[in-house]
N, C-alpha and C positions, 0 to 999 in steps of 0.2 A: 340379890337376885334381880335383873336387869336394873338398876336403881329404883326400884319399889321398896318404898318402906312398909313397916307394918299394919298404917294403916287404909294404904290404897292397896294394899292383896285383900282387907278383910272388907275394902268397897267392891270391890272385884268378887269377890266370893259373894256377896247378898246381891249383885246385879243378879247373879248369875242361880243362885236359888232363889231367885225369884220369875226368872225368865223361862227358868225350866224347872222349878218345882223338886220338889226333897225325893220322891221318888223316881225321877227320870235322870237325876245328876247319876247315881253307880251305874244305869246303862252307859251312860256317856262317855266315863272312865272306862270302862270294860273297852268301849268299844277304841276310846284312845290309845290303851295300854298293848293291844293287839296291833292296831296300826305301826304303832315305835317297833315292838316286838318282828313285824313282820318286813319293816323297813333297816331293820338291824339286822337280822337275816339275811335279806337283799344286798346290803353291803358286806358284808360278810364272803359272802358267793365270791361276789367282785373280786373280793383280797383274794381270795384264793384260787380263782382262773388268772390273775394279772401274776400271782407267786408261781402259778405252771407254765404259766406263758416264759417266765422270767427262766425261769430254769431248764425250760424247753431250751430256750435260744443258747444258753450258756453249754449244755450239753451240745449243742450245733456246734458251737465255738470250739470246743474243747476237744473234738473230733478231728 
């Protein structure tokens, strides 16, 4: 996982419970796990106006 071994992810994880504390890290994710979620979405949309646009144009053609 990016060349991290196992022990600089678990120095990385105790920076990080420690900066933000045992109860504020599951806001944090919560609020990570939405942002990916709603930026997967967003791309998602894309594929699918660039796929109507694509076929838009082929049906033009095909006329």
């Amino acid at each position: 996982m990016f060349g991290l071994g196992m022990q600089e992810i678990v120095v990385i994880a105790l920076i990080v419970l420690l900066l933000f504390g045992g109860k504020k890290i599951p806001e944090l994710m919560k609020g990570l796990g939405k942002g990916v979620r709603s930026f997967k979405d967003g791309m998602n949309e894309l594929d699918a106006a660039d796929t109507k646009k694509a076929d838009d144009k082929q049906d033009e053609v095909t006329k």
